[in-house]
C-alpha angles and dihedrals in degrees: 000000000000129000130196138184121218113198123168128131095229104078089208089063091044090047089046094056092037081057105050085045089060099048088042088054090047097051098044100037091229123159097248113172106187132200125187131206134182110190115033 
C-alpha cells in the first residue's frame, strides 16, 4: 500500500492531484490510501 499526502492551500489544486491519483489507482489496480490537507 502507498500513501500519499496532498497539501496545498487552493482546494482546486488538492482536488486535481487527488484526481490524477484516483484514476492512477483505477487503471493499475494499486492499494492508495490518500489524505488531503489544506493548511500545512
Amino acid at each position: 500500500m502507498v500513501k500519499i499526502a496532498i497539501c496545498d492551500d487552493e482546494p482546486v489544486v488538492c482536488g486535481n492531484i487527488e484526481n490524477i491519483l484516483l484514476n492512477y489507482k483505477r487503471y493499475n489496480f494499486e492499494e492508495i490510501e490518500i489524505e488531503v490537507f489544506y493548511s500545512g
